[in-house]
DRENLUM-57770 format. One line per 8 residues: number of its first residue (from 1); their letters; for each residue x, y, z of N, C-alpha, C, CB. Coordinates in steps of 0.05 Angstrom, whole numbers, plus 32768, in hexadecimal, padded with zeros to 4 digits. Glycine has a CB too. Example, Ala and Ser with C-alpha at 12.3 -4.5 7.8 and 13.67 -1.06 7.14 Angstrom:
<tornus>
1> as> 8108 7F8E 809C 80F6 7FA6 809C 8108 7FBE 809C 80E2 7FA7 80B5 ~ 8101 7FD3 808E 8111 7FEB 808F 8102 8001 809D 811A 7FF4 8072;
</tornus>
This chain:
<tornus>
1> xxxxxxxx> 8618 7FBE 8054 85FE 7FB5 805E 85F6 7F9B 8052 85E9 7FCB 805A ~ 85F4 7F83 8062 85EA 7F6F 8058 85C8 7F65 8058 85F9 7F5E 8063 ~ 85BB 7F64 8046 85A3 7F5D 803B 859B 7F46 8036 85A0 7F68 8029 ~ 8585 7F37 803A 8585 7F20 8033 8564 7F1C 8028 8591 7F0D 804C ~ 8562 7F13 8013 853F 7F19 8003 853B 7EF5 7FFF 853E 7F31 7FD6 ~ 8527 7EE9 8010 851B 7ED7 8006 8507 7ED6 7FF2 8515 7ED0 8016 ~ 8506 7EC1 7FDD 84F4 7EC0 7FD1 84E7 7E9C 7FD6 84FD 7ECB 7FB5 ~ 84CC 7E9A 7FC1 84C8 7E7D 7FB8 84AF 7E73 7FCF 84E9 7E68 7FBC;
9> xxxxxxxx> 84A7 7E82 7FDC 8494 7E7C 7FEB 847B 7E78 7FDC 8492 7E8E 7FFE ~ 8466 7E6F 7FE6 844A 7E6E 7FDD 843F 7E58 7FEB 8447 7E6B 7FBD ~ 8422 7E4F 7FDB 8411 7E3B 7FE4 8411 7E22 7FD8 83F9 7E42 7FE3 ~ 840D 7E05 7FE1 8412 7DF2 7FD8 83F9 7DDE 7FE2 842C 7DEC 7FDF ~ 83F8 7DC7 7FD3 83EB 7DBA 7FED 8401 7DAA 7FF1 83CE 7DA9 7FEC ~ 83F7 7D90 8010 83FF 7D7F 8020 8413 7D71 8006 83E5 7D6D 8030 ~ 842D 7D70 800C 8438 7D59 7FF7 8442 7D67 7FE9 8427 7D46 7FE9 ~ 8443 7D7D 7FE4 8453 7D80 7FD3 8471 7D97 7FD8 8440 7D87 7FC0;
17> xxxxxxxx> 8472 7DA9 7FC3 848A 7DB0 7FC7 8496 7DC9 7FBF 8496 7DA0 7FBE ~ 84A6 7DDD 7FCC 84AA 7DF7 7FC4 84C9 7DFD 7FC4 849B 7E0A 7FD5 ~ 84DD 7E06 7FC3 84F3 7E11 7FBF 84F0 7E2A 7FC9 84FB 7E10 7FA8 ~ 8503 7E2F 7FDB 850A 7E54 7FE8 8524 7E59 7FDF 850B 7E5B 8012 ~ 851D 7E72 7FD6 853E 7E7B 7FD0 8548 7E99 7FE1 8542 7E81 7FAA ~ 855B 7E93 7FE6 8568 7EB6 7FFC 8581 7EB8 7FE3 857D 7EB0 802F ~ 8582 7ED2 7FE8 858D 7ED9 7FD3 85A1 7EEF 7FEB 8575 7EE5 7FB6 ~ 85C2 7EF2 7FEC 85CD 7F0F 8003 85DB 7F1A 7FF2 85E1 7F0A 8021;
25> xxxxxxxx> 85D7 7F2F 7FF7 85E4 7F47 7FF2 85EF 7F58 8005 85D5 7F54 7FE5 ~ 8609 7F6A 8001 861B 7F6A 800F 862E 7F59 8015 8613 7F6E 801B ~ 8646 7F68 8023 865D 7F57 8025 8658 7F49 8046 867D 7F6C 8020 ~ 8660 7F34 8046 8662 7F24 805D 8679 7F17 8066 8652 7F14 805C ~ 868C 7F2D 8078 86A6 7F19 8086 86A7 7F01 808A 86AD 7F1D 809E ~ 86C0 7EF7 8081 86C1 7EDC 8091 86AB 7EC0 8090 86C0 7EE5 80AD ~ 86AE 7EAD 8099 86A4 7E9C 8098 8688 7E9E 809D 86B1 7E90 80A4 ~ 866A 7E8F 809B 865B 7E9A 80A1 8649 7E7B 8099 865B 7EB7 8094;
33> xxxxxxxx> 862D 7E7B 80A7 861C 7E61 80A9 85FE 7E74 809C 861A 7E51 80D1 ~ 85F2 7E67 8090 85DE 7E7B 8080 85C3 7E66 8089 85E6 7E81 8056 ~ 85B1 7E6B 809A 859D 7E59 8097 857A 7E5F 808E 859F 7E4D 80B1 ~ 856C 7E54 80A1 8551 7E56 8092 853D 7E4E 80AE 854D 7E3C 8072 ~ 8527 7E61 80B7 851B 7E63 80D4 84FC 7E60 80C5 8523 7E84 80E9 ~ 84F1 7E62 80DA 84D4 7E65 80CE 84C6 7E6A 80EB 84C6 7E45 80BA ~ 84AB 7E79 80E1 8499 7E87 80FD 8481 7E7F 80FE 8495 7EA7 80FE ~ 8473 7E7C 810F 845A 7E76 810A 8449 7E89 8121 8457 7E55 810A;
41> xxxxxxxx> 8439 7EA0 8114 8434 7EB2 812F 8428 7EA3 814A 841E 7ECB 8127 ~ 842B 7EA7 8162 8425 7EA4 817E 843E 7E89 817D 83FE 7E9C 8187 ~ 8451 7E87 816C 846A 7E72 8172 8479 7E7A 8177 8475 7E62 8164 ~ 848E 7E6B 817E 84B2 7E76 8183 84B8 7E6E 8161 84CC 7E5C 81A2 ~ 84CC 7E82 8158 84D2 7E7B 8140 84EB 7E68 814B 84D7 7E95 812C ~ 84EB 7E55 812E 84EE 7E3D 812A 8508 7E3D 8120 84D9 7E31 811A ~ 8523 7E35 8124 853E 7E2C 810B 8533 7E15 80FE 8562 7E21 8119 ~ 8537 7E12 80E5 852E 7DFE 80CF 8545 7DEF 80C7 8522 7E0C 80B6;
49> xxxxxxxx> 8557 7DFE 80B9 8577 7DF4 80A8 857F 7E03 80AB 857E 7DEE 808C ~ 85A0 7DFF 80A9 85B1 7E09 80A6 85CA 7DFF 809D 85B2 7E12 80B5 ~ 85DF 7E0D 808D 85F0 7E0B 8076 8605 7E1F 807E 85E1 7E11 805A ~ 8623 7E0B 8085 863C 7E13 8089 864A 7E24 806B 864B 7DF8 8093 ~ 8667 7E3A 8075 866F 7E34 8058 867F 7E1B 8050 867F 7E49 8050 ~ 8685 7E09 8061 868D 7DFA 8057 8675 7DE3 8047 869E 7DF3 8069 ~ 8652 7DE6 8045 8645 7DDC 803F 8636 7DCB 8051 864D 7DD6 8030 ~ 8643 7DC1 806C 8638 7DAE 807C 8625 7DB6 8081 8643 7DA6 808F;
57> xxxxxxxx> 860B 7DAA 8085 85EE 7DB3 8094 85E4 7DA6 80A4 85D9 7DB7 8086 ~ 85D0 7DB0 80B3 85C1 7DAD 80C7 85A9 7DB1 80C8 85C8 7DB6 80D5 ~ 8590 7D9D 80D3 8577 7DA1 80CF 8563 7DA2 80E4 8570 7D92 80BF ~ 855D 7DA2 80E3 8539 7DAA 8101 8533 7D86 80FA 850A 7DCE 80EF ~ 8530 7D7E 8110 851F 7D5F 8109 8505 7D60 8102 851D 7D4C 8121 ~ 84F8 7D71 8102 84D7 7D74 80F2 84E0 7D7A 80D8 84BE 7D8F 80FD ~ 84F8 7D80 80CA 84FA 7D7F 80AA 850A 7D69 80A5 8506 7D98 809B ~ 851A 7D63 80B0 852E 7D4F 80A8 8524 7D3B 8094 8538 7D40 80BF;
65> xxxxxxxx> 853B 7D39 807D 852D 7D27 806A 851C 7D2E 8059 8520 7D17 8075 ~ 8506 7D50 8060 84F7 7D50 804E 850B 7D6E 8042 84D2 7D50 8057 ~ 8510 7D7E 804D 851C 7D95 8047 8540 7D98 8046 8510 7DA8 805B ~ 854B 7D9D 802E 8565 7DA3 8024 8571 7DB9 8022 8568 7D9B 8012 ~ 8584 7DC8 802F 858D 7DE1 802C 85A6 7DDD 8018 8594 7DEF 8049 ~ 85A5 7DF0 800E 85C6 7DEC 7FF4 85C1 7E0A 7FF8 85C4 7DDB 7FC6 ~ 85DA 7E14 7FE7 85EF 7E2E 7FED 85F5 7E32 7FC4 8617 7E1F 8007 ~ 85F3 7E46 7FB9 8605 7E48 7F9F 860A 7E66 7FA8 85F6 7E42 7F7D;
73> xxxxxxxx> 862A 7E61 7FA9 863F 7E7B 7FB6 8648 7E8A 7F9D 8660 7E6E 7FC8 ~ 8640 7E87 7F89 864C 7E98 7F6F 862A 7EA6 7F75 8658 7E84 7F48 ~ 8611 7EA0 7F7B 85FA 7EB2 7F77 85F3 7EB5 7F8F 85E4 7EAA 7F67 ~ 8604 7EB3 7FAA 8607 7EC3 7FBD 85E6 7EB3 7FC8 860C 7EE8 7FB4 ~ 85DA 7EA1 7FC1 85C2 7E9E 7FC8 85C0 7E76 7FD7 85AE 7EA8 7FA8 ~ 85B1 7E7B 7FEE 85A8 7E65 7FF6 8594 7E57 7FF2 85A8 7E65 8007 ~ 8588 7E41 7FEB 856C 7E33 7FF0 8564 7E21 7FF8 8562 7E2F 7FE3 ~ 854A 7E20 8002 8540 7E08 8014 8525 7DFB 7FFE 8532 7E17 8038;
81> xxxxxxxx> 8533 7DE7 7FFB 851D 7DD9 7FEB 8512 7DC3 7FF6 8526 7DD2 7FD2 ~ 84EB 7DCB 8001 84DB 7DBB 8018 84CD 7DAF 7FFE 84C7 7DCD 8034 ~ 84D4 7D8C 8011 84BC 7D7D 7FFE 84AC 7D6A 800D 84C8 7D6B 7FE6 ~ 84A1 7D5B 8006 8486 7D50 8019 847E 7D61 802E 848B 7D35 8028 ~ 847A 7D7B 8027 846A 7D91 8039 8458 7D80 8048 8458 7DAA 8028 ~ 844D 7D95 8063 8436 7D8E 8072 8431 7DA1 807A 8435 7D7D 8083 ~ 8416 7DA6 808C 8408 7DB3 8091 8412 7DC2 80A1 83F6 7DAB 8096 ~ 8421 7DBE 80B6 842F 7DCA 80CA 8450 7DCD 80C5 8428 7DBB 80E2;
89> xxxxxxxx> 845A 7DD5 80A6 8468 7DE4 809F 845E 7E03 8095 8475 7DD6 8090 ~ 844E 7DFE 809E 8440 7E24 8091 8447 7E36 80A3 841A 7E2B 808F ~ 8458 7E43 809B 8465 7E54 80A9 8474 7E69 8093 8478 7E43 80BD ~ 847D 7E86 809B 8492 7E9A 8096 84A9 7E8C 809D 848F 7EB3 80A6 ~ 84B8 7E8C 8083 84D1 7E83 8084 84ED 7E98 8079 84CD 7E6A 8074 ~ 84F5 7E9C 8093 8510 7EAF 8091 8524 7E9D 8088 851A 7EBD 80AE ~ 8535 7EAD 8077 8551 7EA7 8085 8564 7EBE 8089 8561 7E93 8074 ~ 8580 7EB3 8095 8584 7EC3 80A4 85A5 7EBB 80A1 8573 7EC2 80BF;
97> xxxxxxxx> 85C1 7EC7 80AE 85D9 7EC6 80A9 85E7 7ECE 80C1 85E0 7ED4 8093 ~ 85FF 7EC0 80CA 860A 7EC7 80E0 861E 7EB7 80E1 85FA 7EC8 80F5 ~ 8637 7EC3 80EC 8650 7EBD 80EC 8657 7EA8 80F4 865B 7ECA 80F5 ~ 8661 7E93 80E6 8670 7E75 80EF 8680 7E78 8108 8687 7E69 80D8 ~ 867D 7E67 811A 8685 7E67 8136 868C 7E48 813C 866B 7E73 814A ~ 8692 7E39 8155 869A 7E26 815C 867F 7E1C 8169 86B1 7E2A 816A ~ 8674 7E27 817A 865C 7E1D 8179 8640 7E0B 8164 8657 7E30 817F ~ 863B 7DF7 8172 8630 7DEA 8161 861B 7DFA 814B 8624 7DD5 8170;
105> xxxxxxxx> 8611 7DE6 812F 8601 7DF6 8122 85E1 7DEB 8131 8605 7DF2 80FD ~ 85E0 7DD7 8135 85CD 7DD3 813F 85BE 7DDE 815D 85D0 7DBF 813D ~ 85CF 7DF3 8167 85D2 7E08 817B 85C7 7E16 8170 85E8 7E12 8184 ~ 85C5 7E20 815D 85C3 7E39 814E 85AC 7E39 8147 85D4 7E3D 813A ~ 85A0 7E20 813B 8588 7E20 8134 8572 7E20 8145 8586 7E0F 8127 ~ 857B 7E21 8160 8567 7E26 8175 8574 7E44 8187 8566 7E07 818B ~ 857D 7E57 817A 8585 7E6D 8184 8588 7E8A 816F 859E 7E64 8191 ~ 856E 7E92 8160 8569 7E9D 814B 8578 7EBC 8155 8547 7E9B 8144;
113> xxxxxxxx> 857F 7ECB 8173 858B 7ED8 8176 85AC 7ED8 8174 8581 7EDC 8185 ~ 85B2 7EC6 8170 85CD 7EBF 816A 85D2 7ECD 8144 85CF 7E96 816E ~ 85B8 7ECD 8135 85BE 7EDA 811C 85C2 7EEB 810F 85B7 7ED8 8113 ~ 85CF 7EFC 8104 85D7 7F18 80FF 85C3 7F23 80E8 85F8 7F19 80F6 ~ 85BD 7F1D 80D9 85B0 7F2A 80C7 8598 7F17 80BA 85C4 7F34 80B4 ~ 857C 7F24 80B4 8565 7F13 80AE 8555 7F1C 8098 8555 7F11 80C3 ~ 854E 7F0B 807E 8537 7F1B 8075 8518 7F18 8077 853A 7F1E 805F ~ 8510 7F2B 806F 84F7 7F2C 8066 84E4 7F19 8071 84F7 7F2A 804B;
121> xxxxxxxx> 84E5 7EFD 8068 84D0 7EE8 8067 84C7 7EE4 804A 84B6 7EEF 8079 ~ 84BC 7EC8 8050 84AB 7EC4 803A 8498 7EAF 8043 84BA 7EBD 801F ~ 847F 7EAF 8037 846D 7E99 8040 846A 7E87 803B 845D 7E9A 8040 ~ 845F 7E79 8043 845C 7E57 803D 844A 7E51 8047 846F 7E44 8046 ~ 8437 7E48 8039 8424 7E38 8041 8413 7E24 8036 841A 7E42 8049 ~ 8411 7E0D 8048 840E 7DF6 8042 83EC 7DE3 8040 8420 7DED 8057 ~ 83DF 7DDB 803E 83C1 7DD7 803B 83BE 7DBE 8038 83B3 7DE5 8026 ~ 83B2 7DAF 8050 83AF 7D93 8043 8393 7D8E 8035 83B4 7D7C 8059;
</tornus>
């Protein structure tokens, strides 16, 4: 059974900056793309980043530049570290894991049913 526990959420104001960390547990076949969504209720949830195993990533153009996904594969854990926050990054931010495919990643980030396993959430929110 694979598990996945975000942490690192909280409140900030405008400008500044938080770190998320997912942490999986369980074994996971094969190749696999580990990313990072976010919701905002009465929205469509959102793909943010995402991170190959070979490391290559991919980003949402409303973060680009401000948000970095990295991978450390000995602690099995991913993070997204958002900086020059804004107001309308406040959102529940998943992430989530699903099997490397040929299909683009940037496909993926606009197709949250394409993902096999999700956790929790964590919040974020932003205040200018």
């Amino acid at each position: 059974q694979v598990q996945l526990e975000e942490s690192g959420g909280g409140s900030v104001q405008s400008g500044g900056s938080l770190r998320l960390s997912c942490v999986v547990s369980g074994y996971i076949y094969g190749s696999h793309c580990m990313g990072w969504f976010r919701h905002v209720p009465g929205k469509e949830r959102e793909g943010v980043a995402s991170i190959e195993s070979d490391d290559s990533t991919t980003y949402a153009g409303s973060v680009k530049g401000r948000f970095t996904i990295s991978q450390d594969n000995a602690k099995n854990t991913v993070y997204l570290q958002m900086n020059s926050l804004k107001s309308e990054d406040t959102a529940m931010y998943y992430c989530a894991v699903r099997p490397s495919t040929l299909y683009s990643s940037a496909y993926y980030l606009t197709f949250p049913e394409g993902w096999s396993y999700w956790g929790q959430g964590t919040q974020v929110t932003v205040s200018s």
